[in-house]
N, C-alpha and C positions, 0 to 999 in steps of 0.2 A: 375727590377725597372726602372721607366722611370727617362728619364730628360727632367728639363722643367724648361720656368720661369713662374714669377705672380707678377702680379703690382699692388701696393695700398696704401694705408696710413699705414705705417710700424711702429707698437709700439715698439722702444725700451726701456726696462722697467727698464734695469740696466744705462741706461744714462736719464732716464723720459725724453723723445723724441719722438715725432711724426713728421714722414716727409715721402712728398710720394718718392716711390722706385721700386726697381725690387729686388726679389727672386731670383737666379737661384740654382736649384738645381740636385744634380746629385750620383745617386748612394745610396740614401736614406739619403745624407745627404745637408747640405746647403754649398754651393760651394761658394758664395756671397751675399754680399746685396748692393747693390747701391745707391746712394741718387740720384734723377733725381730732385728735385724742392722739397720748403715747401708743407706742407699738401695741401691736396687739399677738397675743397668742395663735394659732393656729392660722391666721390670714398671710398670702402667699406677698409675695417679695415683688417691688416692682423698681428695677433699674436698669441704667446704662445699657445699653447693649455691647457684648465683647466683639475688642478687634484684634484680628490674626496680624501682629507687627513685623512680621519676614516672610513672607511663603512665595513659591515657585507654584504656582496653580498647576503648570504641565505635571508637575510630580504625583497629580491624586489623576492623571491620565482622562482628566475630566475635562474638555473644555468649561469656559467660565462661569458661564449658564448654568452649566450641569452642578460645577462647585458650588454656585451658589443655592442651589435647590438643596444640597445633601448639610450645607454648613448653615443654614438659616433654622432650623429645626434644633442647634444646638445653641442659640442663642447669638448666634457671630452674627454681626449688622455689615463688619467690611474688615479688607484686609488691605494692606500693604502688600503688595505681589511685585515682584521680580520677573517680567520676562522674558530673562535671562538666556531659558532652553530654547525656546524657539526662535530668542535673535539669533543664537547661533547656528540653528539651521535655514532660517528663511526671511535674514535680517530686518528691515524693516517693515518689509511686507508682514513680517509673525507679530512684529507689536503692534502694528496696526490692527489686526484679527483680532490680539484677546483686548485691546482698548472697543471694536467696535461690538463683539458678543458680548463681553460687557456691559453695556449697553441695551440690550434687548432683556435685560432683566433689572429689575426693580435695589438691589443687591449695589451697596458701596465700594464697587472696587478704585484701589487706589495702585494706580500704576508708576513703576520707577523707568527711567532712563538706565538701560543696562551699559555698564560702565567697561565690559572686559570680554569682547568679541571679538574673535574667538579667545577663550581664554589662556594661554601658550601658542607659540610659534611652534612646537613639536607636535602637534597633527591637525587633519586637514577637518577645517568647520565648512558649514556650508555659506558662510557671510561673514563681513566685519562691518564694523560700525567705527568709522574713525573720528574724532573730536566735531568736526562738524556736522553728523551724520545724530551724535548726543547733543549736541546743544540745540539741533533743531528738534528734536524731540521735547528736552526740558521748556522748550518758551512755549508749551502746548499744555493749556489748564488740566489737562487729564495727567498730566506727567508732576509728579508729585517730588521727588526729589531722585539724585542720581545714587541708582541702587548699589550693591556691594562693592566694595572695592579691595577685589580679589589679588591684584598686581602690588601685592606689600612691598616688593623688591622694587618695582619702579616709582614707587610714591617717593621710600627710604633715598633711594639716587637720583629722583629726579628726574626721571622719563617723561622729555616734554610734551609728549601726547599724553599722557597720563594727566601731569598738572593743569595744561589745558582744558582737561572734561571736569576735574577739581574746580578749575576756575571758571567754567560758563555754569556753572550748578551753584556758585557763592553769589555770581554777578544777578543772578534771576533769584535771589534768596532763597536757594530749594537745600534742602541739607542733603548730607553726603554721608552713604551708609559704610560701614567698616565690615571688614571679613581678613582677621588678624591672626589668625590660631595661634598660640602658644609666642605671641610678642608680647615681651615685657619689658619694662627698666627702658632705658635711654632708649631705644627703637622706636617702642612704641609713645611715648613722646614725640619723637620726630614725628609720627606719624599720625598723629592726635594734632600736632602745630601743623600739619597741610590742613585743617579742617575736615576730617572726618569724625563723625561724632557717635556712633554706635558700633555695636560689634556684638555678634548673635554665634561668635565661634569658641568660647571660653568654656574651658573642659573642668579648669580646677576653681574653686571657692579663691585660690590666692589670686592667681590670675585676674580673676571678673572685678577684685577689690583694687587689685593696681592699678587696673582700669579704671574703674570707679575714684578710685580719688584723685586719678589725673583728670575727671571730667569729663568724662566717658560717658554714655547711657549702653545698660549692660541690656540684652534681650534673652531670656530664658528659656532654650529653646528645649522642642520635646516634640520631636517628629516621629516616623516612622523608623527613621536610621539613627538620626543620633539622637543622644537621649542626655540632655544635661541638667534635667528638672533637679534631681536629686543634690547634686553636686551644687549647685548655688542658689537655691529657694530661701536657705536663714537669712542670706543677706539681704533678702526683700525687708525686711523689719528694720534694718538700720539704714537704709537710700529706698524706702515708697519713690522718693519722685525721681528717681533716675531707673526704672526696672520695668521693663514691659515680658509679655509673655510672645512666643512664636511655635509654628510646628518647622519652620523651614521646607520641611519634605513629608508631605503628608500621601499615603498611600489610599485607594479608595477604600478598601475594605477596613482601613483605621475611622476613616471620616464617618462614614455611618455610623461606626459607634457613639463616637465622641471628637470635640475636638475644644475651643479654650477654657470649656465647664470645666471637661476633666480638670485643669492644669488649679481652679478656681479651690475643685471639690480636696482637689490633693491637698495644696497649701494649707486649706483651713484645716483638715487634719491633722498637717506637722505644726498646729499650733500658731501660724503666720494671722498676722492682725486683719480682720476681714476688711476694713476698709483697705489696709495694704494691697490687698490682692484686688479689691474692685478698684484700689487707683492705678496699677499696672494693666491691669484686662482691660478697661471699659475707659478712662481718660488718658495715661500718659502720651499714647499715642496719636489723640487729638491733639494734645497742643505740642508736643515735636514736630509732626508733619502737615499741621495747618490744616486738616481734615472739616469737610463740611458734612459731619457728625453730631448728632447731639448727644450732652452728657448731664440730659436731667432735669435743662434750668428752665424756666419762664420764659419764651422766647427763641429755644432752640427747634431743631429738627424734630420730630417725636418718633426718634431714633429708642428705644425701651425696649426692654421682655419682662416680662413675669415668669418668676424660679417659684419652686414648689418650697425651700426651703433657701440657707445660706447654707446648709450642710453636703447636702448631694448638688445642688444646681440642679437640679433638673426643672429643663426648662417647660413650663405651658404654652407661654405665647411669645411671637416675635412681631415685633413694630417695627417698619422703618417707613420717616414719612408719615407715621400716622395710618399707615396701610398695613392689616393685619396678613404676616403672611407664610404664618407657620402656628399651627398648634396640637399639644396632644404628640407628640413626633409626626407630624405628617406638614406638606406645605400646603396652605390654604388658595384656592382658587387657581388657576390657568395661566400663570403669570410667567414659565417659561417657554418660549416662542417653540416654534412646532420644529419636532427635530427635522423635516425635510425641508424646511426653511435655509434652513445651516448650510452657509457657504465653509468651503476647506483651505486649507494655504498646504505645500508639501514640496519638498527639494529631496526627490529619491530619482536616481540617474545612474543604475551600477545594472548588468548585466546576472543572467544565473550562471552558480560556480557549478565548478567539475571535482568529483569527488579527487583527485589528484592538486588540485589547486593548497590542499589543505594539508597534500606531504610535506614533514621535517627530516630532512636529509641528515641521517649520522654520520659525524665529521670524525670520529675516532676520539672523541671527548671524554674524559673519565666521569664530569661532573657536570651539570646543567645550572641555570639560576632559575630558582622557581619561587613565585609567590605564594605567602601563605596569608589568606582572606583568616581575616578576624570579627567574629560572628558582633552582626550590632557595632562595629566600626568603622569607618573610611579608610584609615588608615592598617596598610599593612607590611608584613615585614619580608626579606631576604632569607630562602634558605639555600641548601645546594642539594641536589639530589644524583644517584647516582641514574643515568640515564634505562629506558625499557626499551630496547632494539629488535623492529623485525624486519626481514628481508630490506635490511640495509639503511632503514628507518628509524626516528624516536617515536614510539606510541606512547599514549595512555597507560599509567602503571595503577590498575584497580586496587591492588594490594595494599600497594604504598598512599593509595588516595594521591595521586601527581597525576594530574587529568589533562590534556592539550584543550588550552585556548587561546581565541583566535579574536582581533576586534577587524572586519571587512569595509574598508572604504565605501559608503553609498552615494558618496557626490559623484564619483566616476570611477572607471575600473581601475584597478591599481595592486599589486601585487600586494595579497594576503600575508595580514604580520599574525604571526604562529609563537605563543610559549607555553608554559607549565603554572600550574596552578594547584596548592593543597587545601582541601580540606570543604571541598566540594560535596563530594561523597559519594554522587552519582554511582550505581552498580550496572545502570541500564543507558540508554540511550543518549541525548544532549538537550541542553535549554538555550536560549538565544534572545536576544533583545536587540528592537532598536531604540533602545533608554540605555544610554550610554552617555556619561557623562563625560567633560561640555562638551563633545561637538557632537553625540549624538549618531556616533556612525554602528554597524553590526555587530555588535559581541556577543560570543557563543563558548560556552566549554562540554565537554560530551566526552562520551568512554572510546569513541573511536569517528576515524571521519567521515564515512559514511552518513553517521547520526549526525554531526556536526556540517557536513555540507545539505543534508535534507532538510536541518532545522534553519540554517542558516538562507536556504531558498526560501520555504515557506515567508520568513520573514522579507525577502522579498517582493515573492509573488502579492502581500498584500502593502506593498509602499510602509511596513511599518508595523510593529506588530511585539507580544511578546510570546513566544511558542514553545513546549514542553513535548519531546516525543521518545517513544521507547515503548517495548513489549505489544511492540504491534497496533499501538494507538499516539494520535496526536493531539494535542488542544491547542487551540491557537486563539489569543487578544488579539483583533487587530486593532490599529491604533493608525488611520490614516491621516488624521489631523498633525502636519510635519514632524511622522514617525513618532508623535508621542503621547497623543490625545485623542479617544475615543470622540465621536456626535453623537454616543447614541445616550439613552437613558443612562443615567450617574449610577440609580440602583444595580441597574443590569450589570453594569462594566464590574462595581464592587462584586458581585455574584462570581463574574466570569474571570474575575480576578485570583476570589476565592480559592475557584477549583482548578486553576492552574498550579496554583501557588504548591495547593495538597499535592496535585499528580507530580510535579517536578521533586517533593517530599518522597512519595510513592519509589519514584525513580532512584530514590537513597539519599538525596542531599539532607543534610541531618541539619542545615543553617535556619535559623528562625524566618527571615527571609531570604529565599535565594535568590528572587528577582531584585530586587533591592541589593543585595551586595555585588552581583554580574554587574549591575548598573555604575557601580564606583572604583572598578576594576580598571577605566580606563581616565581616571580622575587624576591627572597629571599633577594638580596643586598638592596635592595630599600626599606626603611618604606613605614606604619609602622607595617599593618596588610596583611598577604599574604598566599597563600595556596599551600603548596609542598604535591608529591605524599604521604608524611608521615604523614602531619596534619598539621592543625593551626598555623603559625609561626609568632611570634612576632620579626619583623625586627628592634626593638627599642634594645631587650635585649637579642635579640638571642638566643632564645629558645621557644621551641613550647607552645601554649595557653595552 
């Protein structure tokens, strides 16, 4: 490790001070900080480095390597990550993967014990993780605390395998992540007195404050899908030390751009107090989660970046360690391990369909139940539509935009669950993913089944994949890393990302993301209408159509 100093406008964020200084540091950690003179004009910014406080790494389809190569350029030193996707396709084998590729790069990750695997009893995950399958994970230094806890229902009643993963995660003093949406009043009290202490699902400003003053710490999220920056950034000015920032779900071709600068460069525009927003980004999640992170002082890690300003963030350099290893946007030096190095984990065991597999037999129905996808949301709603019947058959209604989709069993073969979907768009052929929310199994929607079983092969001829086909052409992500993460270069995948994205556009879907919304199409927690490998599920009453 080298040593060295660096001069500049020095944020101290536990005394809300700016003054220019020297650095020096020595042996990867900070040996000094000197004050030379008040701030200075035009001399660049030298602080904390930000941490991502919720993220699913599977989500940016990046192994963690790769995530950390494309997020270190934006000033992020570590994240709090979730597991989540990949325990529930290849249980603990999968968290042991992104603990150990982790690893192989320089880059703070901080990994949770996934608390909700599989997450419902109504369709089939490729693993479970039962109470002592979490707690062996939690007494492992790399396991930082037990991540979301998705099972509101069974905290609220009292599901004794639930309280049990609550209570090996309190006895090894690791805290206990919350995932609440829209609990409030008496509930969410109860659910706050089990000891769970955050919550990164809060849509309305009322919401996040109920929380907040039962003692909550609220997480600001602003992912790729959901987007809740707007809706609760004023309150960062009255609770700085309860308010951290997340993307939750960050897609690759987001990451490149940007990722907790953005969330920095926004606030400071809506007027929010700059030290507010540096104690949410860059400390509050060190001291909730006990992180061996530095924030600045004499004696810690030389965890730092230098920003060009407090107005844009835009970052120059990244330190972690004292090891310079991003600057200019680019990562400096050799520091991710060679990608044919890269060992894989992957649980895909399903056969190729026949295009017959994919008929919906008309029963003499006047009316269907069809979901309607709401652009930029998880949640979606119930409509009814009047059925499109050929030779005896329900197809595809292009007019009406009610498209047939299908989510295919990939743990083993299993009779194809078949519904309707609006607002798609599709005029041409079908898209398909195995990013399927949680368990991660094939869902596809397309103008007819032909397109729909071809896309739907593709996807499994490569163990995993996201694929767009129509007018005589295909493009296909694969994603062999357990059906959800690329090995190969972060840049390339965001690329390949890209132009998926555009052609499934091309093909007519008019959604801002339509791989991103296929994806949460089969997300059982979220109302109110939604499609697991087993059928029709009514996410109001919890129980299938």
């Amino acid at each position: 490790m080298s040593n060295f100093k660096i001069q500049g406008n020095i944020a101290d964020i536990t005394k809300r001070n700016i003054f220019f200084g020297e650095v020096e540091v020595e042996s990867g950690k900070i040996k000094s900080i000197n004050k030379i003179s008040e701030a200075k004009n035009g001399a660049h910014f030298i602080l904390p480095g930000f941490i991502d406080s919720h993220v699913h790494i599977e989500s940016s389809m990046l192994i963690p390597s790769e995530f950390a190569r494309l997020a270190v350029v934006h000033g992020t030193v570590s994240t709090i990550s979730d597991p989540h996707e990949i325990a529930n396709v290849c249980g603990m084998d999968g968290v042991e993967f992104m603990i150990e590729n982790g690893k192989t790069v320089p880059f703070k990750f901080n990994f949770g014990a996934p608390s909700c695997v599989p997450a419902t009893i109504f369709e089939t995950a490729g693993a479970e993780l039962n109470h002592d399958d979490v707690k062996s994970l939690l007494e492992r230094p790399e396991i930082k605390y037990l991540s979301e806890m998705m099972n509101f229902p069974g905290v609220l009643y009292k599901d004794e395998e639930v309280l049990k993963k609550i209570a090996a995660a309190h006895e090894l003093g690791k805290p206990v992540d919350g995932h609440a949406p829209g609990l409030r009043g008496d509930a969410v009290q109860r659910y706050i007195n089990a000891g769970i202490s955050t919550d990164h699902e809060c849509f309305t400003a009322e919401e996040a404050l109920d929380k907040l003053q039962r003692g909550m710490k609220i997480l600001i999220r602003e992912g790729s899908a959901a987007k809740n920056f707007e809706a609760l950034i004023d309150l960062l000015n009255d609770w700085p030390e309860r308010m951290m920032f997340c993307s939750d779900d960050k897609h690759p071709d987001g990451l490149v751009e940007s990722h907790i600068n953005a969330l920095c460069a926004r606030a400071v525009a809506k007027g929010i107090d700059v030290f507010n927003v540096l104690q949410a980004a860059c400390i509050n999640p060190i001291l909730h989660y006990k992180l061996d992170v530095g924030q600045l002082q004499t004696g810690d890690f030389a965890d730092f970046i230098v920003a060009e300003d407090l107005i844009s963030f835009k970052i120059k350099q990244t330190y972690i360690d004292g090891v310079l290893l991003a600057e200019n946007g680019q990562t400096v030096g050799d520091w991710v391990k060679h990608l044919e190095d890269r060992e894989s984990v992957n649980h895909f065991d399903c056969s190729f369909k026949k295009e017959k597999d994919f008929v919906y037999a008309f029963a003499g129905q006047s009316e269907i139940p069809v979901i309607e996808a709401l652009d930029g949301q998880l949640i979606t709603n119930r409509l009814s539509a009047k059925p499109e019947v050929s030779n005896g058959n329900i197809i595809s209604d292009l007019e009406n935009d009610v498209l047939k989709m299908v989510v295919v069993n990939r743990y083993h073969d299993a009779p194809i669950a078949v519904s309707f979907v609006k607002n798609f768009g599709l005029k041409q052929g079908a898209i398909a993913s195995s990013v399927a929310h949680d368990s991660h199994n094939i869902i596809a929607v397309g103008v007819d089944d032909k397109s729909i079983c071809d896309a739907v092969n593709l996807v499994i001829k490569e163990t995993g994949g996201v694929v767009a086909l129509g007018n005589g052409k295909e493009e296909i992500l694969a994603l062999p890393v357990a059906g959800l993460m690329s090995n190969e270069n972060g840049y390339k995948v965001a690329e390949s990302y890209t132009s998926i994205d555009k052609f499934a556009k091309e093909l007519g879907s008019t959604l801002v993301a339509p791989f991103m919304t296929l994806s949460f199409m089969a997300l059982l927690v979220i109302p109110h209408l939604k499609l697991s490998d087993k059928g029709l599920f009514n996410g109001d009453t919890f129980e299938f159509v």
